[in-house]
Backbone as CSV, one residue per row, in Angstrom:
resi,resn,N_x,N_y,N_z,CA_x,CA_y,CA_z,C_x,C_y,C_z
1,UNK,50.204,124.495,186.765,49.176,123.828,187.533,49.003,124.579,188.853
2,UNK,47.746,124.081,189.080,47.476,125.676,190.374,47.443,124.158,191.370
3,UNK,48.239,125.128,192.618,48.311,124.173,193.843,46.833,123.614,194.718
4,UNK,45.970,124.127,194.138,44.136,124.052,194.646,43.770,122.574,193.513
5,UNK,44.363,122.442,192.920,43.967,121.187,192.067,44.684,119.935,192.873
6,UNK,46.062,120.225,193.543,46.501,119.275,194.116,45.769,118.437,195.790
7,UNK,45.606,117.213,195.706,45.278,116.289,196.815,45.380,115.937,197.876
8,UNK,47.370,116.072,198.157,47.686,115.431,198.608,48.915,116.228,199.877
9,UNK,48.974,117.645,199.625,49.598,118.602,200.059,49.010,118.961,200.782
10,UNK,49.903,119.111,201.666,49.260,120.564,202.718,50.397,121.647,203.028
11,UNK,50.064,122.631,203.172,50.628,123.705,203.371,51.681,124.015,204.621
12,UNK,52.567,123.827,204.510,54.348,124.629,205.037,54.449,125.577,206.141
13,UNK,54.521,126.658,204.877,54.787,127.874,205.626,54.841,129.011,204.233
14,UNK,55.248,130.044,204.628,55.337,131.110,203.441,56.582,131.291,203.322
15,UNK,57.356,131.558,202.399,58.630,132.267,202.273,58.522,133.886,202.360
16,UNK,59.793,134.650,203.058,59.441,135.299,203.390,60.736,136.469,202.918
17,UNK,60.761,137.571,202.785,61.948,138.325,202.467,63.167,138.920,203.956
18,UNK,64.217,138.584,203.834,65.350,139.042,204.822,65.862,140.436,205.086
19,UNK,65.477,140.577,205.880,66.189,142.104,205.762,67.722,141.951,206.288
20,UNK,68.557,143.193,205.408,70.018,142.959,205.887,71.123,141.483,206.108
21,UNK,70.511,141.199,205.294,71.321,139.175,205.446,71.309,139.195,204.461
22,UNK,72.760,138.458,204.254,73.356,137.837,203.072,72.444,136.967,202.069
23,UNK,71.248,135.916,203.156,70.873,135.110,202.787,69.422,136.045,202.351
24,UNK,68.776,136.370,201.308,67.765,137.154,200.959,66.300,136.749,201.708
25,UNK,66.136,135.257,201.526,64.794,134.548,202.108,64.834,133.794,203.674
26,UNK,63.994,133.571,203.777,63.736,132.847,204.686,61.848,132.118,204.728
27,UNK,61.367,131.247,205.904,60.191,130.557,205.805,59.672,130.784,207.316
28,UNK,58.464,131.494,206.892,57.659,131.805,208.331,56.438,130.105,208.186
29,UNK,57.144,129.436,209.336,56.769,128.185,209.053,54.903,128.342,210.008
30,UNK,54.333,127.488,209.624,52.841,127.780,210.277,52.362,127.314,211.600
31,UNK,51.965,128.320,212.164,52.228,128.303,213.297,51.140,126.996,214.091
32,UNK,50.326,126.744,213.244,49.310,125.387,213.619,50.335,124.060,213.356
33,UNK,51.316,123.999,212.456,52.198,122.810,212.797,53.056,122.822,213.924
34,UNK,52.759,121.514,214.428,53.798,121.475,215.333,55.593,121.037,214.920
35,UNK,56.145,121.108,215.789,57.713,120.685,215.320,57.891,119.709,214.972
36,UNK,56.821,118.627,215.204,57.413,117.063,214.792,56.953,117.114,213.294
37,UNK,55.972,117.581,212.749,55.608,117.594,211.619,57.058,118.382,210.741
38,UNK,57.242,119.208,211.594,58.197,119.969,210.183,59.684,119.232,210.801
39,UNK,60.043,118.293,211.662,61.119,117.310,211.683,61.070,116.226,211.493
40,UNK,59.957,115.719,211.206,59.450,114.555,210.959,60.621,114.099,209.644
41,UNK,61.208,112.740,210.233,61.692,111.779,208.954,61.705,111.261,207.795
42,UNK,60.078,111.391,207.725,59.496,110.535,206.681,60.305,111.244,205.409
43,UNK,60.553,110.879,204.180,60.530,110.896,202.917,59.707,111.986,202.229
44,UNK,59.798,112.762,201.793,58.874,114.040,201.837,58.957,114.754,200.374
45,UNK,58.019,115.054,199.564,58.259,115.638,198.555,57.868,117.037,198.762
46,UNK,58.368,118.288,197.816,58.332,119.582,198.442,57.326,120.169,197.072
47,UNK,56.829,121.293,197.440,56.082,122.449,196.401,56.383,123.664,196.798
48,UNK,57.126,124.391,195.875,57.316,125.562,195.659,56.021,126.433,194.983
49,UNK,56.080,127.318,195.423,54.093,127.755,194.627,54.344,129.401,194.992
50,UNK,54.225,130.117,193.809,54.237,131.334,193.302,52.864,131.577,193.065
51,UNK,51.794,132.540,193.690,51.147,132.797,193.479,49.674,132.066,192.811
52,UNK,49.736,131.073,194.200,48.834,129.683,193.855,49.419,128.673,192.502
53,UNK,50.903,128.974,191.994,50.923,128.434,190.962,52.247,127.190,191.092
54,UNK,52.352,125.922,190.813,53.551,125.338,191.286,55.130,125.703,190.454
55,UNK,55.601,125.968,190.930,56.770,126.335,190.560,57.901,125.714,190.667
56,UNK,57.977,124.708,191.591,59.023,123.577,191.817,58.350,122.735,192.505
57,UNK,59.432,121.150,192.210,58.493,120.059,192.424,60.010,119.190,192.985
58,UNK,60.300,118.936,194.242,61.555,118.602,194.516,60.850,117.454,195.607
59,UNK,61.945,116.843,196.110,62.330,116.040,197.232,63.259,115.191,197.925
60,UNK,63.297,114.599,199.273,64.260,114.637,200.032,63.730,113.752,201.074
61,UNK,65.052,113.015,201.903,64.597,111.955,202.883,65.475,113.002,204.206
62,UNK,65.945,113.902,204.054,67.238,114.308,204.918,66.483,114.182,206.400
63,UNK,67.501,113.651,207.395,67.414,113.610,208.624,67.078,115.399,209.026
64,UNK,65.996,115.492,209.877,65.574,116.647,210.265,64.002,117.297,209.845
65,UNK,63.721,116.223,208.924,62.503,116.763,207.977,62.212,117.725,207.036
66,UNK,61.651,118.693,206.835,61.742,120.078,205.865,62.209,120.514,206.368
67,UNK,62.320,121.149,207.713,63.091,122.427,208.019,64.315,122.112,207.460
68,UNK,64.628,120.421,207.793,66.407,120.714,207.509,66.534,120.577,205.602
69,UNK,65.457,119.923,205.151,65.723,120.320,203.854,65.233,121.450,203.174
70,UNK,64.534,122.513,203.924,64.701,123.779,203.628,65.926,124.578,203.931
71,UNK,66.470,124.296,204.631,68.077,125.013,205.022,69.020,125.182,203.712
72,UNK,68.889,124.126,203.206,69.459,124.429,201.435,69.157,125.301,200.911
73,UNK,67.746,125.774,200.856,67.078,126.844,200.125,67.799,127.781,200.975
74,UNK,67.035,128.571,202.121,66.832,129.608,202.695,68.647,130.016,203.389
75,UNK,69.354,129.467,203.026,70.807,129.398,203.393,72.182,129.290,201.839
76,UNK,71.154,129.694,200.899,72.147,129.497,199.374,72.885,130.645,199.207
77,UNK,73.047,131.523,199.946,73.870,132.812,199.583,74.926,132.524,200.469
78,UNK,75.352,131.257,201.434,76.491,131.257,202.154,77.187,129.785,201.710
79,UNK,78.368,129.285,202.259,79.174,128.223,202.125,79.179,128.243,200.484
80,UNK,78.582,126.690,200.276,79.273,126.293,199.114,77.611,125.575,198.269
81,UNK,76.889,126.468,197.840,75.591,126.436,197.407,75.616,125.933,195.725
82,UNK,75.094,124.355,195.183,75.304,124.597,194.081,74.307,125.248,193.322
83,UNK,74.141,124.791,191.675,73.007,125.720,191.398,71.839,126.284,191.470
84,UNK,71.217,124.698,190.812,69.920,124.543,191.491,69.599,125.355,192.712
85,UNK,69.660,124.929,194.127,69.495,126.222,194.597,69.599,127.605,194.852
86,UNK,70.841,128.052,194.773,71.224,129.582,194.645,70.327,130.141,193.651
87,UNK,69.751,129.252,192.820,69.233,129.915,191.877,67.734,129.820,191.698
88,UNK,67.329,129.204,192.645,65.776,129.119,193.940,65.639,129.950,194.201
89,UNK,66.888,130.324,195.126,66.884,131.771,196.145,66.822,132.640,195.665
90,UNK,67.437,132.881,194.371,66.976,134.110,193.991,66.034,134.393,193.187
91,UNK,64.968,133.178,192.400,64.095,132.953,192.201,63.131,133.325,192.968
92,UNK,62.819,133.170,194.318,62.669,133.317,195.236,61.863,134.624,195.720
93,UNK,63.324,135.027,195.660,63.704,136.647,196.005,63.067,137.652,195.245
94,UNK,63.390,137.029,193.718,62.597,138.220,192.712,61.196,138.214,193.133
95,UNK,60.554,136.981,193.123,59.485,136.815,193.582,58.428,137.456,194.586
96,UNK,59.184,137.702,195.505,58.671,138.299,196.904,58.959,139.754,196.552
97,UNK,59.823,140.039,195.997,60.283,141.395,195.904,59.123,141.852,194.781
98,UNK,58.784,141.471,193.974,57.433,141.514,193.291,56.412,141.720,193.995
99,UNK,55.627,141.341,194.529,54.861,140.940,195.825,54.340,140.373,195.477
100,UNK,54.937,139.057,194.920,54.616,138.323,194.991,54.250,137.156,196.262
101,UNK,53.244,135.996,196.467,52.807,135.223,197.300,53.960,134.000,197.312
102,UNK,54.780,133.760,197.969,55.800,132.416,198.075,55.447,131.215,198.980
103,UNK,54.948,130.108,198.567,54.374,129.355,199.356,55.265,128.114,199.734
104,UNK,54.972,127.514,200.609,56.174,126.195,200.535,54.511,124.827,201.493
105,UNK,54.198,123.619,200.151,53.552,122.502,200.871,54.607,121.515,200.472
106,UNK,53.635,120.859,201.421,54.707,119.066,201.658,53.756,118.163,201.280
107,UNK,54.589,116.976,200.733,53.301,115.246,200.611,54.345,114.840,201.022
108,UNK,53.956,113.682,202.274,54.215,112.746,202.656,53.396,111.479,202.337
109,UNK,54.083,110.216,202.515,53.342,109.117,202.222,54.019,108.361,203.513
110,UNK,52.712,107.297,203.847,53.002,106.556,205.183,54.456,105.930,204.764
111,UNK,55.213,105.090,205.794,55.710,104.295,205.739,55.454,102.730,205.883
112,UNK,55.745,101.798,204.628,55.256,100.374,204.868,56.672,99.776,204.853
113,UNK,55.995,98.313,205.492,56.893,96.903,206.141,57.252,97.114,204.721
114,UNK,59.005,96.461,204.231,59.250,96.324,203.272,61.057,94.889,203.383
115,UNK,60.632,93.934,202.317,62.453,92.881,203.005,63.323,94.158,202.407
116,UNK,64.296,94.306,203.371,65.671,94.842,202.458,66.901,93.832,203.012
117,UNK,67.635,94.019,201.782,68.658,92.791,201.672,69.680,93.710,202.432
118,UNK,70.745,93.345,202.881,71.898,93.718,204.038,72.623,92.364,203.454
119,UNK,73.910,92.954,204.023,75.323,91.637,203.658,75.153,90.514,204.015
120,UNK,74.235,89.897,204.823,74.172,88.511,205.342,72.893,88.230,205.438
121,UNK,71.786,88.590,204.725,70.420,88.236,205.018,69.570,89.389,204.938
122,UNK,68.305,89.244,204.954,67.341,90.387,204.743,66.430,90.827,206.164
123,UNK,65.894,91.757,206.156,65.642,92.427,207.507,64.196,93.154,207.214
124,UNK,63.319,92.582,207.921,61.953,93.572,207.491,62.063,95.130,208.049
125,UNK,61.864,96.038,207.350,61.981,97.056,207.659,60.999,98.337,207.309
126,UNK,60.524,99.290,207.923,59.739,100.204,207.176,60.449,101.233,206.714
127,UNK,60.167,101.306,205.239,60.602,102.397,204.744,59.655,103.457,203.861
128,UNK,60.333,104.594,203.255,59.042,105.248,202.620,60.369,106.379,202.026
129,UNK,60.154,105.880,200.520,61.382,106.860,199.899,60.821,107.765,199.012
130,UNK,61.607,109.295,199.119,61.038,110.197,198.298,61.178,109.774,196.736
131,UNK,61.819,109.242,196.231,62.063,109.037,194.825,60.649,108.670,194.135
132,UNK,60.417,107.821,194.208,59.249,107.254,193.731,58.409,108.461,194.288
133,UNK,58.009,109.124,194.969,56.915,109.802,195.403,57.292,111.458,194.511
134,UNK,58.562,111.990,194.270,58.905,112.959,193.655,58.290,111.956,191.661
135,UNK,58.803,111.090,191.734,58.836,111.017,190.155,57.691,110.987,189.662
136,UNK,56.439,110.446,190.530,55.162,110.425,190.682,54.376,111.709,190.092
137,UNK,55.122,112.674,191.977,54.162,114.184,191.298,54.758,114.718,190.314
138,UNK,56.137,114.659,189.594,56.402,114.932,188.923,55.801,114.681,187.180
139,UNK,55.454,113.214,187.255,54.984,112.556,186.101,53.108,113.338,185.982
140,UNK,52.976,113.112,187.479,51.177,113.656,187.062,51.483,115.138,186.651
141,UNK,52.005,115.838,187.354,52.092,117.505,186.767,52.692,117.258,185.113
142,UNK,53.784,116.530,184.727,53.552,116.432,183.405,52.705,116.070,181.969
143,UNK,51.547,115.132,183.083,50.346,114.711,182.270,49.317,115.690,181.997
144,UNK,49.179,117.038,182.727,48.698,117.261,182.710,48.601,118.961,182.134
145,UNK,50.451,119.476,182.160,50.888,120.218,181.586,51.638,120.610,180.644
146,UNK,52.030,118.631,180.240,53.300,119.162,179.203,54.455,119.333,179.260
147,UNK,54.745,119.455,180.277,56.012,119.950,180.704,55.905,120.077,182.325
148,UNK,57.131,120.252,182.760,57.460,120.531,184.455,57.302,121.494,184.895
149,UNK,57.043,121.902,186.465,57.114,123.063,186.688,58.196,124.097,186.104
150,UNK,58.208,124.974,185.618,59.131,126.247,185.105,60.593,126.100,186.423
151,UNK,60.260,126.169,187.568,61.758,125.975,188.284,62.654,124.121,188.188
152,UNK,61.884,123.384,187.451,62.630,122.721,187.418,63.752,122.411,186.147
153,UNK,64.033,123.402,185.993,64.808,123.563,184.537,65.530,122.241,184.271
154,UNK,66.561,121.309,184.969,67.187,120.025,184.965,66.121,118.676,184.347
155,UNK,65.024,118.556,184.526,63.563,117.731,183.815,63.595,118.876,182.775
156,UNK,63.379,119.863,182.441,62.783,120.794,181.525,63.927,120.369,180.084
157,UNK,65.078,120.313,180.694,65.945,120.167,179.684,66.835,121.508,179.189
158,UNK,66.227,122.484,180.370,66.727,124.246,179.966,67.810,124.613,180.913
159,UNK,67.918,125.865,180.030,69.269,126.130,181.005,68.685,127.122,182.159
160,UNK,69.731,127.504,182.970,69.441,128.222,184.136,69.279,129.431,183.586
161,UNK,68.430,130.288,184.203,68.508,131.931,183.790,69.625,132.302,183.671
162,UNK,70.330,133.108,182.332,72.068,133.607,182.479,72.252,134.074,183.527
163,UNK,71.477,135.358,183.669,72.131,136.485,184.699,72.126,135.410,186.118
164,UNK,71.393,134.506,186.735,71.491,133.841,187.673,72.239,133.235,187.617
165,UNK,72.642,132.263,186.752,73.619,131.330,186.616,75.366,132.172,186.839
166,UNK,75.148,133.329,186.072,76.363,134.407,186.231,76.589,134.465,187.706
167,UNK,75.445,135.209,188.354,75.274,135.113,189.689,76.156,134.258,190.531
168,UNK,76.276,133.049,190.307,76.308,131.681,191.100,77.765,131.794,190.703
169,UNK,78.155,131.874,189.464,79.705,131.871,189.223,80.774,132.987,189.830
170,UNK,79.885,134.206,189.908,80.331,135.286,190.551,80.633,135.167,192.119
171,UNK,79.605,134.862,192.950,79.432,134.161,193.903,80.702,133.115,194.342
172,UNK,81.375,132.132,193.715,82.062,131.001,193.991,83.003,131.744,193.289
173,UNK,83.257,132.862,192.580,84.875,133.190,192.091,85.240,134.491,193.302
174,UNK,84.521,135.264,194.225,85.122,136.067,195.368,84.946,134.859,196.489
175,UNK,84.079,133.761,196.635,84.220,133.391,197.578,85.607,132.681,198.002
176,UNK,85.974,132.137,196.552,87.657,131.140,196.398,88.696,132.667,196.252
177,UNK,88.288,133.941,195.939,89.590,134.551,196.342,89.554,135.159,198.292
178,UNK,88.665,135.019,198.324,88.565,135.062,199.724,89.030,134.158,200.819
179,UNK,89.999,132.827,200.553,90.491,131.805,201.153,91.941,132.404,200.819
């Protein structure tokens, strides 16, 4: 599905290639957003987009907004990265190294009044959770393709690329002889 069909997105930033760092990528975020937008709280679903095309379909409530749930991505070649991403990044990576176009949009949805129950009584509160809003774009991109975006292999039901997946094991067997 081409990201020009979608509604409800707007556009990020670009991913971008690293020179000399461990970590291969990084996100030249746009320079017309301001910081509250890309720290903003809200509940946020993400698009990965290869060459106008969606390629991952993720999301996240993390304190910090995208930037901080881009830090997973653009930071998977250090600490303790599980698959799924490391294997973004280098998704990623091939990508750009292609010259290929790496795009990164966001959907947000407002936040509404909602009761939530607590140990002694209920508390009106606004909330606005990615779940429902990921399973959503997830379900329409499947109505309409059949299947999930190609990076979401875990919905797809597929396995990870070998040589990547090798990657990731290789990765976590010098990093544990290195302690």
């Amino acid at each position: 599905m081409k990201i020009k069909n979608v509604k409800t997105a707007i556009k990020v930033g670009d991913f971008v290639l690293k020179q000399n760092h461990r970590n291969h990528i990084d996100i030249k975020y746009l320079p017309t957003l301001n910081n509250k937008v890309l720290t903003d709280n809200s509940a946020r679903v993400y698009l990965i987009i290869q060459d106008g095309v969606i390629k991952k379909i993720g999301g996240s409530a993390s304190k910090g907004g995208i930037k901080a749930t881009m830090i997973f991505y653009v930071s998977a070649m250090t600490g303790s990265p599980g698959v799924p991403r490391f294997v973004a990044h280098l998704l990623i990576e091939k990508a750009l190294r292609s010259k290929s176009k790496v795009e990164l949009y966001m959907i947000t949805s407002p936040k509404t009044l909602a009761k939530v129950s607590g140990l002694f009584g209920h508390k009106k509160v606004e909330i606005a959770s990615f779940k429902e809003m990921e399973d959503l774009c997830k379900s329409d991109y499947f109505s309409k393709e059949g299947k999930y975006p190609d990076w979401n292999f875990q919905e797809n039901h597929e396995p990870y690329p070998p040589e990547l997946a090798r990657k990731h094991n290789l990765y976590h067997q010098r990093r544990l002889k290195g302690r």
